[in-house]
C-alpha positions, 0 to 999 in steps of 0.5 A: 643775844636774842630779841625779847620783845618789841613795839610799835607804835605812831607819833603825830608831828604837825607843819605849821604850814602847808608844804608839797612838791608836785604829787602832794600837799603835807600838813602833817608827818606821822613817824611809826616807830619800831623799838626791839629790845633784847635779854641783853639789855640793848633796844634798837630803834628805828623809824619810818615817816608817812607824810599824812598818807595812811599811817594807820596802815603802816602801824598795823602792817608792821604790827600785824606781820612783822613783829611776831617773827622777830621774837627769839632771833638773834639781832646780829642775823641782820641777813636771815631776818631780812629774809625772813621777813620778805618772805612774808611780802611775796605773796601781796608784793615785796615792793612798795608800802611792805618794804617800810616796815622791813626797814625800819626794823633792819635800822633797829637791829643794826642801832642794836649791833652797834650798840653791843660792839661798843661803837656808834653805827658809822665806825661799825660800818667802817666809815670815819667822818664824823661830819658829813655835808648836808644839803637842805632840801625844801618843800617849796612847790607853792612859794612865789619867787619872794618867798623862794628867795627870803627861804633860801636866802635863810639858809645861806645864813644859816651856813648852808652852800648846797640847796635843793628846790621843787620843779616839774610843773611850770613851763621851762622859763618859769621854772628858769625863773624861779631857779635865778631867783634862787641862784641870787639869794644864795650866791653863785659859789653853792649847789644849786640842786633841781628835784621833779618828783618824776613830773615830766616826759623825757622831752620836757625833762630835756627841755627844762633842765636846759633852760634851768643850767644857765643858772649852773644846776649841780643835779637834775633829781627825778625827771621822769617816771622811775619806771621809764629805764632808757628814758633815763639814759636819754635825758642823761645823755641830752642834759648838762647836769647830772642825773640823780634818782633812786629814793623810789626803789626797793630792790638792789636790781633796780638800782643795777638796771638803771646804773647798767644803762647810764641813767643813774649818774648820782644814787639816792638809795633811799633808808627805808625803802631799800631795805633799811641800813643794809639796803641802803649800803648796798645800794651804795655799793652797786653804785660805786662799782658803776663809779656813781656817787651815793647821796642820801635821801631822807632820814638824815641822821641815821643815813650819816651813818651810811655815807660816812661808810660808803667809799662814794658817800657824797652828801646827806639829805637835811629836809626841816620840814621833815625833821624828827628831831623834835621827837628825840631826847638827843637830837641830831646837830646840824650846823654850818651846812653839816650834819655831826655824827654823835659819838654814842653806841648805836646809831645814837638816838632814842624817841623822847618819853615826853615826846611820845606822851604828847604826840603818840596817836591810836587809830583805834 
């Protein structure tokens, strides 16, 4: 099989309200779309979302450096593509905003292996739930405490029993506050999880996340800098709750490093940025190897895949707010706090034609 010819292209997804955690405020998601097609007759698909920042960038990154590379390869060479096209980073940082591209292709070309095999993408990989427990996660920075309870509240209604709120920047009794308001909304049987975004010192870090666990917090999401390794020994030793980090790193020695030094109590391998499918499972693996669990972060429907796969696969990521659903001709089903694998080849979703034709954007 070879790869014929590919594409690349942006759609413009608007929030009907203004959204953020502590680094930034999001109106809108941009969602850079990479299609490969091969003389077999198999397109892969895969994605990335760029909250407002720079999708201009991204489009003309993947288009300008890594697309021409991928024409006349075999798409089942996942490994040598992926070299390849990192040897195309080296020179201006493998890290970073290079990695997005790099994954979302790895997602394509691995939506085309599961494709030509006949299966959907979690049996290729060996996994077998085909329903994986979701926790929503809510941009919820800038809502008051009625608002914060009302929104959570929903989603109990809506079958939910696992919740993730913003943190990181108000005092420890507020943030205290705010997580009572929450743990009533949605009753004293669900997870209640704490995500920071790597807002405080360790001491606050420490300090906070004491003050919140008397409202029994199931994690502790980024509490520090992801660059501060022992940091992240220190608050895990000193915190009740575990310590979950992870969706900021590329490479697999980043997640060894902090998994070596006991500061990674649960992996949140993030799709794209750890180098898509391939990435993400491997992730997982180092992981499991240190007896941590892997929880995903983003990109919930083809990140399913991965944890149905992964031996420690715990749970998936559900954030509405960045949902690219309403860009697809099948969707994802998310019901009752759980996330429904579809049993088609592939990973099982394509980007709508109606859908690219409202919402496709040039930045010409």
């Amino acid at each position: 099989m070879e790869i014929t010819a590919t594409d690349a292209y942006a759609l413009h997804q608007p929030i009907d309200r203004t959204v953020g955690d502590q680094r930034l405020e999001v109106t809108d998601v941009y969602w850079i779309v990479v299609e490969i097609d091969t003389d077999e007759g198999y397109t892969g698909t895969g994605w990335m979302g760029s909250l407002g920042f720079a999708p201009e960038t991204m489009l003309h990154l993947t288009e300008s450096q890594f697309l021409d590379p991928l024409i006349g390869a075999d798409p089942f060479a996942t490994e040598t593509i992926r070299e390849r096209l990192r040897s195309r980073s080296v020179y201006y940082g493998e890290l970073g905003l290079s990695a997005w591209p790099r994954g979302a292709i790895d997602v394509a070309l691995w939506d085309i292996k599961a494709q030509a095999s006949g299966q959907p993408l979690y049996r290729l990989l060996g996994g077998s739930d085909t329903e994986l427990p979701a926790y929503v996660s809510s941009m919820d920075s800038h809502h008051d405490l009625s608002e914060l309870a009302d929104l959570h509240g929903g989603y109990a209604e809506e079958g939910f029993t696992a919740f993730k709120t913003k943190v990181g920047s108000r005092s420890p009794d507020r943030e205290a506050e705010r997580i009572r308001e929450i743990r009533a909304a949605v009753g004293d049987d669900a997870e209640l999880f704490v995500d920071a975004n790597q807002a405080w010192t360790v001491k606050e870090a420490i300090e906070t996340s004491r003050a919140m666990n008397e409202h029994d917090i199931s994690w502790v999401e980024e509490p520090i800098s992801e660059f501060d390794l022992d940091g992240h020994g220190k608050v895990a030793e000193a915190i009740g709750p575990p310590l979950a980090t992870g969706e900021m790193l590329n490479r697999p020695e980043q997640f060894t490093r902090l998994l070596e030094r006991g500061g990674m109590e649960v992996a949140q391998p993030d799709l794209i940025r750890s180098g898509g499918v391939t990435g993400q499972l491997h992730a997982a693996k180092l992981a499991a190897d240190h007896g941590v669990p892997m929880a995903s972060h983003f990109y919930y429907s083809v990140s399913a895949h991965v944890v149905s796969a992964a031996s420690n696969g715990m749970i998936v990521e559900y954030i509405p707010e960045y949902d690219i659903a309403p860009m697809l001709e099948n969707p994802p089903t998310v019901e009752d706090g759980t996330v429904k694998l579809p049993d088609r080849p592939g990973h099982g979703y394509r980007i709508d034609p109606d859908a690219r034709d409202e919402h496709e954007v040039s930045f010409d």
